[in-house]
C-alpha positions as CSV (number, residue, x, y, z in Angstrom):
1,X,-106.9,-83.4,-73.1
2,X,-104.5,-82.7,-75.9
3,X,-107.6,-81.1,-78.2
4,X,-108.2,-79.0,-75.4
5,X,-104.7,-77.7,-74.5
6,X,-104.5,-77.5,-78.5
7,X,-107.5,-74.9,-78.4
8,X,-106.0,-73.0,-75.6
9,X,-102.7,-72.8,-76.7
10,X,-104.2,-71.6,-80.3
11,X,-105.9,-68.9,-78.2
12,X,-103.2,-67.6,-76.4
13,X,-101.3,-67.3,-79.2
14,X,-104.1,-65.4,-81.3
15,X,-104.4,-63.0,-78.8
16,X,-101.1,-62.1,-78.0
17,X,-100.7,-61.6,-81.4
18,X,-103.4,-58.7,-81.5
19,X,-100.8,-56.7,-79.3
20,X,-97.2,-57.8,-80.1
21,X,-98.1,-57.2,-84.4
22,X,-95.8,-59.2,-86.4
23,X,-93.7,-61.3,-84.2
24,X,-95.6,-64.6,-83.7
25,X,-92.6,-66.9,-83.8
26,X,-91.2,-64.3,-80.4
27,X,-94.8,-65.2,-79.2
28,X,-94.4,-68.8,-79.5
29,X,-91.0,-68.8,-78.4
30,X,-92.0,-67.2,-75.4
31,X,-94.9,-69.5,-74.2
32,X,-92.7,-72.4,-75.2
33,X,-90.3,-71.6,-72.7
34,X,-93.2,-71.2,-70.4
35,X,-94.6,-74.3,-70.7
36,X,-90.7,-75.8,-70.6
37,X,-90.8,-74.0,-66.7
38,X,-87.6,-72.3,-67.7
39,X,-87.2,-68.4,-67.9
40,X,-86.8,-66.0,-71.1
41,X,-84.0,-63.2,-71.7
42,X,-84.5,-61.0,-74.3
43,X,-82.3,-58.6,-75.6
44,X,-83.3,-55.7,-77.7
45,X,-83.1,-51.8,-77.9
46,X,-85.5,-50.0,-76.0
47,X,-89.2,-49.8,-77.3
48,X,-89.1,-52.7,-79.3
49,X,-91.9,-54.3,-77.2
50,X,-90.0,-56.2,-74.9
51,X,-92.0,-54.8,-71.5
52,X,-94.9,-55.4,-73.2
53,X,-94.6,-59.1,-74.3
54,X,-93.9,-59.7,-70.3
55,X,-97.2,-57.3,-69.4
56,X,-99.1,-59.2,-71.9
57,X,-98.3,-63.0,-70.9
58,X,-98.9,-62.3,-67.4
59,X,-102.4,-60.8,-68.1
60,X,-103.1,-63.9,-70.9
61,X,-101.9,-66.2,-68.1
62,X,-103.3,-64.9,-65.0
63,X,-100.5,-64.6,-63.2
64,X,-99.1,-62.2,-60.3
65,X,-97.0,-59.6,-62.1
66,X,-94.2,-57.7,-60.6
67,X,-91.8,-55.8,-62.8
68,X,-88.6,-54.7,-61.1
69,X,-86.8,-51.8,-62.9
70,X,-82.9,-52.8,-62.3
71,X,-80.4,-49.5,-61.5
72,X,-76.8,-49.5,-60.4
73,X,-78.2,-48.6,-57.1
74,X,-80.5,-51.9,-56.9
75,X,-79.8,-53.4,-53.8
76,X,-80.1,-57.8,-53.3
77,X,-82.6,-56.8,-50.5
78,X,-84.8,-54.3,-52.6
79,X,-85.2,-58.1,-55.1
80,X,-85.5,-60.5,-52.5
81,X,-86.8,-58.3,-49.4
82,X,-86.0,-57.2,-45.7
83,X,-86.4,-58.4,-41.9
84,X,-87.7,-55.2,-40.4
85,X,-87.7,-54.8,-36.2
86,X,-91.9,-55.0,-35.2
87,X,-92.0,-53.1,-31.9
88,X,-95.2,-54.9,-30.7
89,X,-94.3,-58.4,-30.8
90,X,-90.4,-57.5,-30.2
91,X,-88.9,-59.5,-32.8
92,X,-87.7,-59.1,-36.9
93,X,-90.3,-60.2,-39.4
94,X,-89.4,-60.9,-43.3
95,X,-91.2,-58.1,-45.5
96,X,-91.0,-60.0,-48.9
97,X,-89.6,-58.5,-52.0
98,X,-91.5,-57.7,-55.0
99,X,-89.5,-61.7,-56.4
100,X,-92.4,-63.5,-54.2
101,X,-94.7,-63.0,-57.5
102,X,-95.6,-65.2,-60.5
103,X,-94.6,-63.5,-63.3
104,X,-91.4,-61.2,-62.9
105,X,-90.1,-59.0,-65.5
106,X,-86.6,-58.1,-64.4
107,X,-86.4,-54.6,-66.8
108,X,-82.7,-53.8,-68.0
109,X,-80.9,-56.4,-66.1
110,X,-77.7,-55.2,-67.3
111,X,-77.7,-51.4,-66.1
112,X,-77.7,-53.1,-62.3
113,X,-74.2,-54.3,-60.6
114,X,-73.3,-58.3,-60.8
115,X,-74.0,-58.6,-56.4
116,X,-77.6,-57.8,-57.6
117,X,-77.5,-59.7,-60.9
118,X,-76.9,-63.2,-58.5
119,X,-79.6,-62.1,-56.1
120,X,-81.7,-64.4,-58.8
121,X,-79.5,-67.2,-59.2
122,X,-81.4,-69.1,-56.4
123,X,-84.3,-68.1,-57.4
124,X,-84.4,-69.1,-61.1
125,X,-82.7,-72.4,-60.3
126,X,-84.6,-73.0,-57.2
127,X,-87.5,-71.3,-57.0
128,X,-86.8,-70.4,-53.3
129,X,-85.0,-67.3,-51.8
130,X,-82.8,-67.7,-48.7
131,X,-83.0,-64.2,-46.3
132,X,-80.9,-64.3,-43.0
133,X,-80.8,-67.6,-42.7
134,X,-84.2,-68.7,-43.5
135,X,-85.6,-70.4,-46.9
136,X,-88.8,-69.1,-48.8
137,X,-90.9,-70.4,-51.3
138,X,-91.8,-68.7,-54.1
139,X,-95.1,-68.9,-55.8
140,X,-95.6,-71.7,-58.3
141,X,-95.6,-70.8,-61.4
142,X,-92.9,-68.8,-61.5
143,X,-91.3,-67.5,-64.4
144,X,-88.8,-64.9,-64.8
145,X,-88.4,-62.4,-67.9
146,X,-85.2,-60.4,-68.3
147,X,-84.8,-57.6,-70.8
148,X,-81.4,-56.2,-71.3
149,X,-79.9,-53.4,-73.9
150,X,-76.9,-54.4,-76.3
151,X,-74.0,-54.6,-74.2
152,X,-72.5,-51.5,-76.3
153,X,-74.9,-49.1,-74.5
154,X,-74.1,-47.0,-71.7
155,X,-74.2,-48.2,-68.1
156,X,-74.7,-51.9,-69.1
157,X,-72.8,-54.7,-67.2
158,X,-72.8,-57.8,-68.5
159,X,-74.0,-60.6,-67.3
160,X,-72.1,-63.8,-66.1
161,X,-72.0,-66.6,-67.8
162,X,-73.7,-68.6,-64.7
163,X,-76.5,-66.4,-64.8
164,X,-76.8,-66.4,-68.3
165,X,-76.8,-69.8,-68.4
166,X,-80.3,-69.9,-66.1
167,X,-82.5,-68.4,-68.7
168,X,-83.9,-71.2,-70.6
169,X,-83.8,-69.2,-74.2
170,X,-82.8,-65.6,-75.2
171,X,-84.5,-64.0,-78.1
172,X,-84.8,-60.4,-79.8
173,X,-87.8,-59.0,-81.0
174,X,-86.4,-57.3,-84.0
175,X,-88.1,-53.9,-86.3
176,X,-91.4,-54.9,-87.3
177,X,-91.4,-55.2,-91.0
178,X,-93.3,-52.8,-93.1
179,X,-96.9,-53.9,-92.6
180,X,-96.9,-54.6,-89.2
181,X,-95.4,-51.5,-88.4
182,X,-97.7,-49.6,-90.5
183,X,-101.0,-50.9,-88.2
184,X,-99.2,-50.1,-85.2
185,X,-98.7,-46.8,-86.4
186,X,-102.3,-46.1,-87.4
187,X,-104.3,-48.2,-84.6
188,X,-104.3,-47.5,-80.9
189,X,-101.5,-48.2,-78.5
190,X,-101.1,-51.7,-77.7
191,X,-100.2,-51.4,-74.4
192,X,-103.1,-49.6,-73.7
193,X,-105.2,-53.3,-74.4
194,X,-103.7,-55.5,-71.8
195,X,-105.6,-54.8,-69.0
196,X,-108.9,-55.5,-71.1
197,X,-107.8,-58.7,-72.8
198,X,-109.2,-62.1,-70.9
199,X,-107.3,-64.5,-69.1
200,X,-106.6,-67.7,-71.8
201,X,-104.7,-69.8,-69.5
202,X,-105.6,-69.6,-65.6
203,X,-102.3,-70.5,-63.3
204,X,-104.0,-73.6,-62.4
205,X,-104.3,-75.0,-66.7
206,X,-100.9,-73.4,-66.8
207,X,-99.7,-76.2,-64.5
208,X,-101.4,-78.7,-66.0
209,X,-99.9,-77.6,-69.1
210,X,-96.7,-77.3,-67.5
211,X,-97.0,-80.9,-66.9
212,X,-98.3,-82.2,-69.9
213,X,-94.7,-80.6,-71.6
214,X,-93.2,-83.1,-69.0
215,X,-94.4,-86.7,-70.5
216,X,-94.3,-85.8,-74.2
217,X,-92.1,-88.6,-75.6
218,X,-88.4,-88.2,-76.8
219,X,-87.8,-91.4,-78.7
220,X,-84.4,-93.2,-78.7
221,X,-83.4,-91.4,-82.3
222,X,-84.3,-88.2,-81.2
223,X,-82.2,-88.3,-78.2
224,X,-79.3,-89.5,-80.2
225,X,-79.8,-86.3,-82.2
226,X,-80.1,-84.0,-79.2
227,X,-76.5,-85.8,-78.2
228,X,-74.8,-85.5,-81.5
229,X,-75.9,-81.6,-81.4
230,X,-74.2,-80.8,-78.2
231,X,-71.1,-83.2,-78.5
232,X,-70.9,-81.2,-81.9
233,X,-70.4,-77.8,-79.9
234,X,-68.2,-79.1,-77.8
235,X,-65.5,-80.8,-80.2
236,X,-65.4,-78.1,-83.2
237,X,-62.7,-75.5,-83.0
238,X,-65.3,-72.4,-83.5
239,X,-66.3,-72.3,-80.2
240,X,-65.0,-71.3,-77.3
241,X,-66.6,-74.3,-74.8
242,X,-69.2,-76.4,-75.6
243,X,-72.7,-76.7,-74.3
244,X,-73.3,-78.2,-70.7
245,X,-75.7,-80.4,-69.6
246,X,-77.9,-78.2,-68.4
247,X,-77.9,-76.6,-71.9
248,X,-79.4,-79.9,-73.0
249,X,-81.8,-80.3,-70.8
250,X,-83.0,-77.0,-71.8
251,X,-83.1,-78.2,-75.2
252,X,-85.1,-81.2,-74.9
253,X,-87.5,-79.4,-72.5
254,X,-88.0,-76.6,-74.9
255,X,-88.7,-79.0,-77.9
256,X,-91.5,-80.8,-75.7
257,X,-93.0,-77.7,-75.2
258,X,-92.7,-77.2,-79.0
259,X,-94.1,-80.4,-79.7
260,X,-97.4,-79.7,-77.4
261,X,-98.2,-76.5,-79.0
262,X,-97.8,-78.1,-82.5
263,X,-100.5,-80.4,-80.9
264,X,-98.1,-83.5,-80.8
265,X,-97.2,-86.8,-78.2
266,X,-93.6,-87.1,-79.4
267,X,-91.0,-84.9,-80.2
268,X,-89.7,-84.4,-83.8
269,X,-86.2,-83.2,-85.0
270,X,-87.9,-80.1,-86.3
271,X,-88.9,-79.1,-82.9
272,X,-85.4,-79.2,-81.5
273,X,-84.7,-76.9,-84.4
274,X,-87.3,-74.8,-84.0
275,X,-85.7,-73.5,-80.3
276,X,-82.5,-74.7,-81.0
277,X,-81.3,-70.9,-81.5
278,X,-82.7,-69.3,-78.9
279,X,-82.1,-71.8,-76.4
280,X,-78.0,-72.3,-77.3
281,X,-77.3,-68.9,-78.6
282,X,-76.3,-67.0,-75.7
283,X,-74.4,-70.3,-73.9
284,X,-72.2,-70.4,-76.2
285,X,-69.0,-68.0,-77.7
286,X,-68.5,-68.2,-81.4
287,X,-64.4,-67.4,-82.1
288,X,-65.2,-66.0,-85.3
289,X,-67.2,-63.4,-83.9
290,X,-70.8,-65.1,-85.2
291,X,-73.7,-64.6,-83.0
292,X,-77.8,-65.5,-82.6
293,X,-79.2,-66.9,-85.5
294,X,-76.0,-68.0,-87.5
295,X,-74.7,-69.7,-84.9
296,X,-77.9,-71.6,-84.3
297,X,-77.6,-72.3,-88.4
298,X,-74.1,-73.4,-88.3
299,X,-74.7,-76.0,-85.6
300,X,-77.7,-77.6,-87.9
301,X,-76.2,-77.7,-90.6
302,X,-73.1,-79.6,-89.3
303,X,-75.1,-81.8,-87.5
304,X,-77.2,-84.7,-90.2
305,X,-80.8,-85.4,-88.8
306,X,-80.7,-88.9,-88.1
């Protein structure tokens, strides 16, 4: 099992990176948090690739796409969806909102008001919706993508900290550098490759996959470093509050993931660093005004592997 979810993993990867030139680590990143069952924020100026990353892992995966473009005239029940009145059978009946899909990229999160912000609180933690009284499934798997522009742009809110704190890892795409950017310039669009590429990983192997993240071992040690990396957060003066547990679950599950794709049973300390960043950076506020990567850096550096 592991040689074969190896070889898919490898595959997925390889493609993805045929379209999104130049930012394997995002990739991995990305399909860790995935396999971790959590959901991805990523923040970015527009056309940096951040629509496309969500286009392109919902076509790798086979999954249901839906991308709702957030406005400050979003409404909770243009999300979630509406009872409408049916005049033959004289009663209300749920239409459901473009959320009842696999994959959902949630475009510009911040340009729509907080009330529709929390309309996905539920169903990120969840993975249900409540509409007039009455609970929903959503499909399984379900994974959320967020994109939102720097909070200095116009018409941004930002978002809360408790919805903040529901995306598993936040990441940034970043300018290509020099060469990558040069065979974007002179090949075709990338977007216009999605729809053609094969699925690598069916929704079915996904789950499997998803569950296979689940047993990978966390030995005693490890643990103990996972532990001494969030008390660290929470007793240094440089921040403004410390990581919660949920932060650390998020952790842990991310560096599982990490661990499968390196084609590994146990978890090392360089997987918790490899998603350490993009799984604490936006849960925690850095006093001195740090953000992203050098807060990430700081915390491993204060903190000895054991």
């Amino acid at each position: 099992m592991q040689d074969k979810s190896q070889q898919v993993i490898s595959a997925f990867i390889n493609t993805a990176a045929e379209v999104i030139i130049g930012k394997e680590e995002s990739i991995r990143l990305a399909l860790a948090c995935l396999l971790a069952r959590g959901h991805l924020l990523i923040e970015d100026l527009p056309g940096m690739g951040k629509t496309t990353l969500a286009h392109l892992l919902a076509q790798l995966a086979g999954l249901h796409y839906q991308r709702i473009q957030f406005t400050s005239d979003l409404l909770p029940a243009d999300i979630i969806g509406v009872s409408i009145y049916e005049r033959q059978s004289e009663a209300f009946r749920f239409h459901h909102g473009p959320i009842f899909s696999q994959l959902i990229l949630a475009d510009e999160i911040n340009r729509a008001t907080p009330k529709t912000q929390s309309a996905l609180l539920e169903a990120m933690e969840e993975h249900q919706v409540t509409a007039e009284g009455e609970t929903y499934a959503l499909p399984s798997p379900f994974f959320v993508i967020a994109t939102q522009n720097p909070a200095s742009q116009v018409g941004t809110f930002p978002l809360p900290e408790s919805q903040l704190d529901r995306f598993m890892m936040r990441i940034a795409l970043g300018y290509p550098d020099a060469a990558s950017e040069r065979s974007i310039l002179t090949g075709d669009d990338p977007r216009s490759r999605i729809q053609e590429l094969p699925v690598v990983i069916n929704p079915e192997q996904l789950k499997v996959l998803q569950a296979e993240t689940r047993s990978i071992h966390a030995a005693s040690a490890l643990l103990d470093y996972v532990q001494s990396l969030i008390d660290f957060t929470r007793t240094t003066a440089r921040f403004e509050h410390g990581l919660s547990p949920r932060a650390g679950i998020a952790l842990l599950s991310s560096a599982r993931a990490w661990a499968l794709m390196q084609g590994r049973r146990e978890v090392l300390p360089e997987d918790v660093q490899a998603v350490l960043t993009a799984v604490v950076s936006h849960r925690i506020r850095d006093l001195e005004g740090r953000s992203g990567t050098d807060v990430g850096q700081h915390i491993l550096d204060a903190v000895p592997v054991p």
